[in-house]
GUNU-122601 format. One line per field, with one value per residue (C-alpha): residue number from 1; residue in three letters; y, x, z. Coordinates in Angstrom, 1 decimal, padded with zeros to 4 digits, always signed. Each point is the difference from the previous one (the first is absolute). Example, Ala and Ser with C-alpha at 12.3 -4.5 7.8 and 13.67 -1.06 7.14 Angstrom:
<rs>
nr: 1;2;
rest: Ala;Ser;
Y: -004.5;+003.4;
X: +012.3;+001.4;
Z: +007.8;-000.7;
</rs>
This chain:
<rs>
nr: 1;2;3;4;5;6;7;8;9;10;11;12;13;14;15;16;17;18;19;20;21;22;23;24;25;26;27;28;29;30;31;32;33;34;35;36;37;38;39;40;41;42;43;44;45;46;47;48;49;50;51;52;53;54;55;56;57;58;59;60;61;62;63;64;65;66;67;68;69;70;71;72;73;74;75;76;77;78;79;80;81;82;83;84;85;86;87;88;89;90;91;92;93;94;95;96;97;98;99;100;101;102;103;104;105;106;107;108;109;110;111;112;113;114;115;116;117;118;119;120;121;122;123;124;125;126;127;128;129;130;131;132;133;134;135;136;137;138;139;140;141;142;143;144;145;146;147;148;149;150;151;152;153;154;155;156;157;158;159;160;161;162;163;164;165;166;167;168;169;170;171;172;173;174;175;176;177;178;179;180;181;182;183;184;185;186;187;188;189;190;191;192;193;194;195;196;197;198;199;200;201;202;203;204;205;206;207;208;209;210;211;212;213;214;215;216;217;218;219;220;221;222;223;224;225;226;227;228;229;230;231;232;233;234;235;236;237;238;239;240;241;242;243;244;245;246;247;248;249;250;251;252;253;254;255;256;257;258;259;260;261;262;263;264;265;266;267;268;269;270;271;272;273;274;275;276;277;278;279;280;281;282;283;284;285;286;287;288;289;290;291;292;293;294;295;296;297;298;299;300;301;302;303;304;305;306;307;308;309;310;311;312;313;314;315;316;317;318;319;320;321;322;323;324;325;326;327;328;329;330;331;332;333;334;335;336;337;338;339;340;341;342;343;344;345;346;347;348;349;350;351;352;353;354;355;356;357;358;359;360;361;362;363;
rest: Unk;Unk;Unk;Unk;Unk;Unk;Unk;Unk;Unk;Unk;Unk;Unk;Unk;Unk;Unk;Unk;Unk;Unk;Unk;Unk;Unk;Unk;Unk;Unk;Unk;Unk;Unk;Unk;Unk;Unk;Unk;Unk;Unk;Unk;Unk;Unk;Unk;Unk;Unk;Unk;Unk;Unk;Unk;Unk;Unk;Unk;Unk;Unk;Unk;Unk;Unk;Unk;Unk;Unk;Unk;Unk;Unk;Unk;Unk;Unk;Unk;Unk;Unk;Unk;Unk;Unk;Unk;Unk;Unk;Unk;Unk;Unk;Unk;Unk;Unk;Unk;Unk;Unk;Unk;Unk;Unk;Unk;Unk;Unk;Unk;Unk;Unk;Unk;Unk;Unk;Unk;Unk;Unk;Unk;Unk;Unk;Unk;Unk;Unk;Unk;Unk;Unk;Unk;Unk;Unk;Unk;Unk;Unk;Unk;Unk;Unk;Unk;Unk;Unk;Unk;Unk;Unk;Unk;Unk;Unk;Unk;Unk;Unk;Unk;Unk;Unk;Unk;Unk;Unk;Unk;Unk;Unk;Unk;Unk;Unk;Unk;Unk;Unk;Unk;Unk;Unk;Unk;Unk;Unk;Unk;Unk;Unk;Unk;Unk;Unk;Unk;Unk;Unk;Unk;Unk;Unk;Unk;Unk;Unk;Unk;Unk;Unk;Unk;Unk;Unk;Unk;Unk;Unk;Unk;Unk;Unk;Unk;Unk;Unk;Unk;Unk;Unk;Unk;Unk;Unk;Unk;Unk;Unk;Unk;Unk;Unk;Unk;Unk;Unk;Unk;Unk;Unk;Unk;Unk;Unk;Unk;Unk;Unk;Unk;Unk;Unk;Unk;Unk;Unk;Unk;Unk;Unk;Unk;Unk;Unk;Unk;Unk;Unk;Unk;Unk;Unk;Unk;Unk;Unk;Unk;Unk;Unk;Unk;Unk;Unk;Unk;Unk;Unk;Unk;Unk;Unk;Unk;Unk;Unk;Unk;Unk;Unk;Unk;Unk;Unk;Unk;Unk;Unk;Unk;Unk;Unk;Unk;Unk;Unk;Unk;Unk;Unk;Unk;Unk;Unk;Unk;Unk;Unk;Unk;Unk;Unk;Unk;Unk;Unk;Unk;Unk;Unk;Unk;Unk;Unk;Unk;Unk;Unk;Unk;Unk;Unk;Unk;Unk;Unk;Unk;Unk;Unk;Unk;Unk;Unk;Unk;Unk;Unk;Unk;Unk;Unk;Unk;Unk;Unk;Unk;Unk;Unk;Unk;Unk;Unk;Unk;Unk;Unk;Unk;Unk;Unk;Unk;Unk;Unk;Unk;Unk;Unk;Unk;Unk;Unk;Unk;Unk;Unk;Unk;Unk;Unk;Unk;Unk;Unk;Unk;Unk;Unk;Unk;Unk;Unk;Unk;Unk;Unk;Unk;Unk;Unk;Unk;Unk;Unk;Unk;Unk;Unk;Unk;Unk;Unk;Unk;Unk;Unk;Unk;Unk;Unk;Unk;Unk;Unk;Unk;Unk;Unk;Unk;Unk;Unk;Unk;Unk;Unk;
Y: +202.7;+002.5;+003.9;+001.4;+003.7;+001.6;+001.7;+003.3;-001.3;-001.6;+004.1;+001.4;-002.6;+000.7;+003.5;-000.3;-002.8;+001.3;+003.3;-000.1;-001.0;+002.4;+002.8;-001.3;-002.1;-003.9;-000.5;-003.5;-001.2;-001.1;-001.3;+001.5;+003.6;+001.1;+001.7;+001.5;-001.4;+000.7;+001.2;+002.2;-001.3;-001.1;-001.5;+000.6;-002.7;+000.6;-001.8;-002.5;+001.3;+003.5;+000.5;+002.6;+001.0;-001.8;+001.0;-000.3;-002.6;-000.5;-001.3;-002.4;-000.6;-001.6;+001.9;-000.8;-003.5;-000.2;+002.1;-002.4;-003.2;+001.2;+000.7;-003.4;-001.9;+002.4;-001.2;-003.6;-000.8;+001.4;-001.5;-003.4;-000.6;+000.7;-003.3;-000.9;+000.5;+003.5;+000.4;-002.1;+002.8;+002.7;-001.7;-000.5;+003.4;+001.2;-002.5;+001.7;+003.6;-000.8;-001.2;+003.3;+001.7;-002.2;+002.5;+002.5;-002.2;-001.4;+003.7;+000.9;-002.9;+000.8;+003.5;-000.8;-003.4;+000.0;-003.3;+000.0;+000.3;-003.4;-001.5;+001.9;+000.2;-003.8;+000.3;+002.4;-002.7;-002.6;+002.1;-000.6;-003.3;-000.5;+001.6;-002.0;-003.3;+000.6;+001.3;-002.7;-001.9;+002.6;-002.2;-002.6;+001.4;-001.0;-003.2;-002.9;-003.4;-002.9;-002.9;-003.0;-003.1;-003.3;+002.0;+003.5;+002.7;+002.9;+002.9;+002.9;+003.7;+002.9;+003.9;+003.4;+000.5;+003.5;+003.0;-000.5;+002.0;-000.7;+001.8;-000.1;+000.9;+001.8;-001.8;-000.4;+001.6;-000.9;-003.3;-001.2;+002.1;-001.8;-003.1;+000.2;+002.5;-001.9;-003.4;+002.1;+001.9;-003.1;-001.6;+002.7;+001.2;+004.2;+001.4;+002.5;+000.5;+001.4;+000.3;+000.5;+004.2;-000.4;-000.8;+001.1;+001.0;-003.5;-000.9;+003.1;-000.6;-003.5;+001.1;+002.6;-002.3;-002.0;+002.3;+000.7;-003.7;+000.2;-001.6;+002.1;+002.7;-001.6;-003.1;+001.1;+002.4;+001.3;+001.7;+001.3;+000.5;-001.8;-003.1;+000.6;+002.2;-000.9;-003.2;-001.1;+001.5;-002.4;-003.1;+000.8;+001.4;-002.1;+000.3;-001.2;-004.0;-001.5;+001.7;-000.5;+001.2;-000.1;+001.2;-001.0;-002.8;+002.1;+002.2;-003.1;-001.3;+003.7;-000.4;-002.9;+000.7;+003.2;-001.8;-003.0;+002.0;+000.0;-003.4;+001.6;-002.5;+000.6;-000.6;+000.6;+000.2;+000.6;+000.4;-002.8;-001.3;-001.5;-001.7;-000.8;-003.2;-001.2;-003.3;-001.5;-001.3;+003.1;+001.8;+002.6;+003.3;-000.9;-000.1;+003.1;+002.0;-001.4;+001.5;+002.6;+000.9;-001.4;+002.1;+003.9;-000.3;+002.6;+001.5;-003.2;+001.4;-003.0;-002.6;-002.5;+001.2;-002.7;+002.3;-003.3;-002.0;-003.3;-001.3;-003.7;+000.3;-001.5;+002.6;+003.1;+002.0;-000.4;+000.7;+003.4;+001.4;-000.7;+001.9;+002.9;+000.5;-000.7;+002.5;+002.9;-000.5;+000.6;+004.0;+001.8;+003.5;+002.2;-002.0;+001.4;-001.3;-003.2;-001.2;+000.3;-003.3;+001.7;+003.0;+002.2;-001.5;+001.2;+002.2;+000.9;-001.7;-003.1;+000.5;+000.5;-003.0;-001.9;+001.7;-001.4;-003.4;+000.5;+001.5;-003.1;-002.8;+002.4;+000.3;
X: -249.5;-002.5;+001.0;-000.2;-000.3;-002.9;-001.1;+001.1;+003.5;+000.5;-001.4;+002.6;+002.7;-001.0;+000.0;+003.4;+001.7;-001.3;+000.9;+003.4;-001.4;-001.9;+002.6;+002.2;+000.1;+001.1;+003.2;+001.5;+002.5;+003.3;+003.3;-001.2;-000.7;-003.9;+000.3;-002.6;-000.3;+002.0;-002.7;-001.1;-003.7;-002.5;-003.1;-002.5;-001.5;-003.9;-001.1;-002.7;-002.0;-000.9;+001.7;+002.5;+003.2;+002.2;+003.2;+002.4;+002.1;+003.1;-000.8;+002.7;+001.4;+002.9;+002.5;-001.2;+000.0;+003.2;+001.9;-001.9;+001.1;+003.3;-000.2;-000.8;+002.5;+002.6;-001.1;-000.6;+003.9;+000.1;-003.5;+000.0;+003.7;-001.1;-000.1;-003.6;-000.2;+000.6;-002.6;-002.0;+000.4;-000.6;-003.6;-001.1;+000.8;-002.3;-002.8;+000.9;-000.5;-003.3;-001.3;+000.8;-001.3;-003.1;-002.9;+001.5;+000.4;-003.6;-001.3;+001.9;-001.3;-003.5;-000.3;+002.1;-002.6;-002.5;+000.2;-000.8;+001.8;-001.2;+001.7;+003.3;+000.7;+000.6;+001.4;+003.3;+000.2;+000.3;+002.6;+002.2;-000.7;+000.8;+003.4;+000.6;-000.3;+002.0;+002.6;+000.3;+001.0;+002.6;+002.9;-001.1;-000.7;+003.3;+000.4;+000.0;-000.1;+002.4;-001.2;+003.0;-000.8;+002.0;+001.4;-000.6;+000.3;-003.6;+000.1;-002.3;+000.7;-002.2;+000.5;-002.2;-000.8;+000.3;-001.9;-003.6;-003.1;-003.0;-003.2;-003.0;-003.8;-002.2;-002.1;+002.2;+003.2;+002.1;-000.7;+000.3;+003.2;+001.6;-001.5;+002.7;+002.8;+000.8;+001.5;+001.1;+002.6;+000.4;+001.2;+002.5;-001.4;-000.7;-003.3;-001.8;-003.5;-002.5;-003.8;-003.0;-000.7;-002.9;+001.4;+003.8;+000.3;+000.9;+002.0;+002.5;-000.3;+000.8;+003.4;+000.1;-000.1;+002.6;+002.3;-000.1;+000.2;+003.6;-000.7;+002.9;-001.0;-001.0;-001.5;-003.3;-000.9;-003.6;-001.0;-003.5;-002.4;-002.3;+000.3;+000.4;+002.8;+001.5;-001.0;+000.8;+003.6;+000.4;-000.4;+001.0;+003.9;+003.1;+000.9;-002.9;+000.6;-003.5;-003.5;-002.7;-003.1;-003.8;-002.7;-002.1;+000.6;+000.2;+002.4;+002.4;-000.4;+001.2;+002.9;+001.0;+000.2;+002.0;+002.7;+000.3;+002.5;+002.8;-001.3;-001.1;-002.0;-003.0;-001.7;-004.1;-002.5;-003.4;-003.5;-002.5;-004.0;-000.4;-003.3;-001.6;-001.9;-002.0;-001.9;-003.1;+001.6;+002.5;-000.1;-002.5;+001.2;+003.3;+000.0;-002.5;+003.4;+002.2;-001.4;-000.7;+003.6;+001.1;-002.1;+000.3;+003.4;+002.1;-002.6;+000.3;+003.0;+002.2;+001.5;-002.1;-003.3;-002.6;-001.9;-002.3;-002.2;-001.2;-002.8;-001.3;-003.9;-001.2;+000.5;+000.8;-003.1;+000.3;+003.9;-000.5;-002.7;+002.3;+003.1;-001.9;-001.0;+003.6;+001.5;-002.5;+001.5;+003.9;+000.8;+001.1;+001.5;+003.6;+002.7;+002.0;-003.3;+001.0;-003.7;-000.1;+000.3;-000.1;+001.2;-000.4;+001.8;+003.7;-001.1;-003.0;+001.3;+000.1;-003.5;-001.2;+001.9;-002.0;-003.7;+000.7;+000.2;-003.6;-001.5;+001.4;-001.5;-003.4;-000.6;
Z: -098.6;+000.8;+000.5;+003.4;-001.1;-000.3;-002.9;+001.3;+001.1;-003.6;-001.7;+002.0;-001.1;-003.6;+000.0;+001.5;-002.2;-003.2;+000.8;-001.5;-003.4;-000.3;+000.6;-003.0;-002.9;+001.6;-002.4;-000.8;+002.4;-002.3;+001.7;+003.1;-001.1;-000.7;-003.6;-002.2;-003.2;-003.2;-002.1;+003.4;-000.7;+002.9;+000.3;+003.0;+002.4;+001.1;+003.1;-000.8;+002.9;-001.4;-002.5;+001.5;-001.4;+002.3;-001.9;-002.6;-001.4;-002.4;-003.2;-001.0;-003.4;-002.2;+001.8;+003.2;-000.6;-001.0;+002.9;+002.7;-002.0;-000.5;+004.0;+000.7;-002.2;+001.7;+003.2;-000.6;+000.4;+003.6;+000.8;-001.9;+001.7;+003.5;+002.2;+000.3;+003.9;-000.2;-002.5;+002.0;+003.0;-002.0;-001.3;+003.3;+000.8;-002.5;+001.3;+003.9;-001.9;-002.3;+003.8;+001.5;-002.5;-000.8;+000.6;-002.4;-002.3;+000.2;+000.1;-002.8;-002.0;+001.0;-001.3;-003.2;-000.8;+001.8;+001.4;+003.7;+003.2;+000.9;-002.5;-001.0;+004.1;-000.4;-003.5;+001.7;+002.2;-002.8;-001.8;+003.0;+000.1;-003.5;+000.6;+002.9;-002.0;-002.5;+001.9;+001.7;-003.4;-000.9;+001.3;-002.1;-002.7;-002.3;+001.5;-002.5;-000.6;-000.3;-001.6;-000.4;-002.2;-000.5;-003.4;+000.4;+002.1;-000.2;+002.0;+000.1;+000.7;+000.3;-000.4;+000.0;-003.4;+000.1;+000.0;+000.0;-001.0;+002.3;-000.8;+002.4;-000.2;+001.8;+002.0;+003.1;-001.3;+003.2;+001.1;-004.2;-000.2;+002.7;-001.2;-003.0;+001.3;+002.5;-001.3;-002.2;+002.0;+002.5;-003.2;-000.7;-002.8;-000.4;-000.7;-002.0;+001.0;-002.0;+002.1;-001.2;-000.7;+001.5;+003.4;+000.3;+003.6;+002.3;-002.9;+000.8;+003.4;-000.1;-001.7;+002.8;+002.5;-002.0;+000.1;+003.5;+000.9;-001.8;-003.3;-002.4;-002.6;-002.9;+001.2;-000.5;-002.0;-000.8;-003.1;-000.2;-003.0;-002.5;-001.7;-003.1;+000.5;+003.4;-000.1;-003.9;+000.7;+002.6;-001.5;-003.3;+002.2;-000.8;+003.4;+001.8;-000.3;+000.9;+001.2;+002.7;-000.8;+001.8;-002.5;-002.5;-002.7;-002.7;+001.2;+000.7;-003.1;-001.0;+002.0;-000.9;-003.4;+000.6;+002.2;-002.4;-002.5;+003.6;+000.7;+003.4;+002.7;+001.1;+003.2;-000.5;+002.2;-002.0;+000.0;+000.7;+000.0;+003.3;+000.9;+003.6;-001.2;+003.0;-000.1;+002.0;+002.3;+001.4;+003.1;-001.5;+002.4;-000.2;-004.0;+000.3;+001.9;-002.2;-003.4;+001.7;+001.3;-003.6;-001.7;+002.4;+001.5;-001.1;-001.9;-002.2;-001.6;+000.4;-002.4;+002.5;-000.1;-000.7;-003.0;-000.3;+002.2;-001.1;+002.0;+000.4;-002.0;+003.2;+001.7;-001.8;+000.8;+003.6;-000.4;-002.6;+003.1;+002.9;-001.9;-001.4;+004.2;+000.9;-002.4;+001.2;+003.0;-000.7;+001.1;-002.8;+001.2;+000.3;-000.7;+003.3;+002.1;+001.8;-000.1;-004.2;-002.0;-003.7;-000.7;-003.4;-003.2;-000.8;-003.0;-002.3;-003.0;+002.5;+001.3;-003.9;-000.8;+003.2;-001.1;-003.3;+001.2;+001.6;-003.0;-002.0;+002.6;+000.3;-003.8;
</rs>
């Protein structure tokens, strides 16, 4: 869904959402309460636009790990017990809020990513959507099964496993953290959520929003900070019962192996190389936007991004031309500009990361 603020409009709306991050260190938000961390360290967050201090954040730890997953276990009675309709109310509730409050969500996003408006304006949308459908299953979510034979009698039962640890990247923080919080808590399990430093800002309000929607203190819970500390806490805590994670392979393989001592499950959503293969006989334009949409939406930072394009030998010069034309034309500009398609990268260690990549294929 495309933005219908201007460019101005959506300056404005930044300069006024972001506003309160930049006046004070954003804290994690544990059983309810936003607290500093233990150790009383923070780490900043620079937009990817300029490079502007945009503010401080806490830098979680050990300590901080273990109050928010000592939160959620406390709260998992009250929540896991709770019939599933009134969960299910409470879920859509947050959907109704994330709608309300869609534009300054997307805006927020923008200026923390640099993804554009074009994109995370829909993406809001899809977090609500997200909640919706899963709240929907709430009800159902510990039903079982009976299963008579001539000799036996089988049943099935289900239950929340428990608190949860659910760690998210950075590439579209809020639509990819409602992705996995969401059956979470319709499944009456708690959660500890752990975002990507380099985007922490719809992840806290997300659990705003929760709040206000009625979900109890403790529910959700979001600790901030970096991976190996934050996030290594996480899965490696007693507590914490299985993990969702969106990243890299490597990482997951890292996490795996640190929740495999508590026999913790895991729930992975990882990295990939996805071609566009297009043969002689395709509708050339329409495969021509398709690798180009695989390729530049969302600045190609996305677990689906075709990073390959294998071309029939028939007709691969024609095919190479007409895409190097087509990509000169996709607007590349502010994030907050509802005409712009790419926006700058998240980071410099991400764009060196992306160069090298060119200097490797060029070579």
């Amino acid at each position: 869904m495309a933005s219908t603020h201007t460019l101005e409009e959506n300056l404005t709306a930044a300069e006024q959402h972001l506003a309160r991050f930049a006046a004070e260190p954003l804290h994690h938000l544990i059983n309810g309460e936003l607290v500093p961390s233990v150790s009383g360290e923070t780490f900043t967050n620079e937009s990817p636009i300029d490079g502007s201090h945009l503010g401080d954040v806490s830098a979680g730890d050990a300590a901080d790990i273990d109050a928010a997953a000592t939160a959620a276990a406390e709260a998992f009675g009250v929540w896991s017990t709770m019939p599933g309709t009134e969960r299910k109310a409470i879920l859509h509730r947050v959907a109704d809020l994330i709608e309300e409050n869609a534009h300054r969500i997307a805006v927020t996003e923008c200026v923390d990513t640099g993804q554009t408006m074009r994109f995370m304006s829909a993406a809001a949308l899809r977090g609500a959507a997200n909640f919706r459908f899963f709240a929907d299953r709430a009800p159902a979510a510990s039903d079982g099964q009976s299963l008579p034979d001539a000799h036996h009698i089988n049943y099935t039962s289900r239950k929340a496993i428990g608190p949860v640890g659910v760690i998210t990247p950075w590439n579209t923080p809020f639509m990819l953290s409602t992705w996995k919080i969401a059956p979470a808590l319709a499944a009456g399990c708690t959660v500890v959520h752990k975002p990507a430093e380099w985007s922490p800002y719809t992840a806290h309000l997300l659990a705003e929003i929760a709040l206000e929607a009625g979900l109890p203190a403790g529910v959700l819970n979001v600790v901030h900070g970096l991976g190996e500390t934050a996030g290594k806490s996480l899965t490696e805590h007693e507590a914490i019962k299985a993990i969702a994670f969106v990243g890299e392979s490597s990482t997951g393989s890292m996490i795996q192996a640190q929740g495999a001592p508590t026999l913790k499950r895991v729930h992975f959503e990882l990295g990939g190389k996805n071609p566009v293969i297009v043969f002689d006989d395709a509708n050339i334009e329409r495969a021509l936007d398709a690798a180009v949409f695989m390729i530049y939406s969302l600045n190609g930072e996305r677990c689906t991004s075709s990073s390959r394009v294998l071309v029939q030998e028939s007709i691969y010069d024609d095919f190479v031309q007409r895409l190097a034309e087509k990509m000169k034309g996709v607007p590349v500009g502010h994030p907050l500009d509802p005409s712009s398609v790419i926006g700058p990268l998240i980071h410099p260690r991400h764009y060196e990361k992306v160069c090298s990549f060119k200097d490797i294929a060029t070579a």
